[in-house]
Residue, then its C-alpha position, 0 to 999 in steps of 0.5 A: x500500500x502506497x504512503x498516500x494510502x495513509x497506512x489503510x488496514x484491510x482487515x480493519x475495515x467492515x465488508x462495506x467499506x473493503x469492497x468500496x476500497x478493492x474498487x479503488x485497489x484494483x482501479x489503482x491497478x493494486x494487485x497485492x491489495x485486491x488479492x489480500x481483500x479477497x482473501x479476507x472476504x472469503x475468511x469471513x464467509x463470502x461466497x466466491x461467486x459473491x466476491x467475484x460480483x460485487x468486489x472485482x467485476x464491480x470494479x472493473x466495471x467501473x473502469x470500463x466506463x472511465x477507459x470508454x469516456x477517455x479517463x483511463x488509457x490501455x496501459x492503466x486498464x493493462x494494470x487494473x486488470x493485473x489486479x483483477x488476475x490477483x483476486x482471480x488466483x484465489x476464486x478460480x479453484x473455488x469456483x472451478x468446484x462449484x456446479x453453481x459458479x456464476x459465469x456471464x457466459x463463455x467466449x472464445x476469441x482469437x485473432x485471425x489467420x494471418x495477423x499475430x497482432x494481439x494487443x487489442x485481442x488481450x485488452x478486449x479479454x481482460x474486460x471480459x473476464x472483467x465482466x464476469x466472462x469465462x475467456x477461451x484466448x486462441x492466440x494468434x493467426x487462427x485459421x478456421x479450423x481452430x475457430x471450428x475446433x474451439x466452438x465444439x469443445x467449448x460451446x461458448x455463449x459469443x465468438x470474437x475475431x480480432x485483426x489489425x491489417x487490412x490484409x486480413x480482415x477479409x479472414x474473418x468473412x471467411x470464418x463467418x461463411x463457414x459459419x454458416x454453411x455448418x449453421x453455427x451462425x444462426x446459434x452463435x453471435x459472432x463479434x468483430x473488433x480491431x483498429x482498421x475494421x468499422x461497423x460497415x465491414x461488420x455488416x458486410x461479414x454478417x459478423x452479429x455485432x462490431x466492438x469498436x473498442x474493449x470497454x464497449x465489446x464487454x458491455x455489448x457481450x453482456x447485452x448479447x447474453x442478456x446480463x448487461x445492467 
């Protein structure tokens, strides 16, 4: 904890007050923090999928909204988002035991064959999870078959594609045609992002929805599996 903090104690603090300063914690991109409130939050009884909602997606929810208004910029949410990870490793075991672990749904994404760009492809991840979203990352330079091999493994709630050259953007036509031809589309929506793409191209793909930055594809994922607030 930073001087300026003026030596807060966690542990002092009641469940109200923690959860409001983990907010701040992990907007502060404060991982050991976040980490010891979680831990005491789970020390006092907290449901893991409780503290998960109200103290971590919470707080990067708010985050969201200061990265989409232009407040915060990728290398802070990369840091909040550090801090998230570090009240994560203490959830992820619990929850992976639950059968009711709540989980806004899953999502595979990846970048598409051709392109090993995935700075924006990470950022849009990290927001997922953020939001609640279990995140299936297949790297970079995926062709379909990969997009193919994921879907069946995981039956996730949405598909992203990521690109960041126009040389490949066209890749994810391909991947969308396929789709369909196998009639996956009609089931699963399919999200589109990347630098050089815009909502004309999305439509022209028939991709379901275009997420023109990672604050926005996190909240028009929730939309997509009804859980947005």
């Amino acid at each position: 904890m930073s001087d300026s903090e003026d030596d807060i104690i966690l542990k002092d603090l009641n469940d109200a007050d923690l959860v409001a300063q983990m907010h701040d914690d992990l907007y502060d991109g404060m991982a050991d923090e976040v980490k010891e409130g979680t831990q005491i939050l789970l020390g006092r009884g907290w449901d893991a999928n409780n503290v998960l909602a109200e103290a971590l997606v919470e707080g990067m929810r708010i985050v969201g909204i200061d990265f989409r208004d232009g407040i915060l910029f990728v290398p802070e949410v990369l840091q909040c988002a550090g801090a998230m990870k570090g009240g994560m490793e203490l959830l992820r075991p619990i929850l992976a035991e639950s059968e009711n672990a709540a989980s806004t749904g899953k999502y595979v994404i990846g970048t598409v064959k051709g392109d090993i760009h995935d700075i924006g492809k990470n950022l849009v991840g990290m927001m997922l999870e953020g939001a609640g979203f279990e995140v299936i990352d297949l790297g970079i330079n995926n062709p379909v078959e990969n997009y193919l091999e994921a879907i069946d493994k995981h039956q996730p709630s949405i598909l992203g594609m990521s690109a960041l050259l126009t040389t490949t953007m066209p890749y994810m036509g391909v991947v969308i045609e396929e789709l369909d031809k196998r009639g996956i589309l009609k089931e699963l929506p399919v999200m589109v992002g990347g630098a050089p793409l815009n909502q004309e191209f999305a439509d022209a793909i028939n991709a379901h929805t275009y997420g023109r930055d990672a604050a926005m594809s996190a909240e028009l994922a929730k939309t997509i599996v009804g859980k947005n607030r």
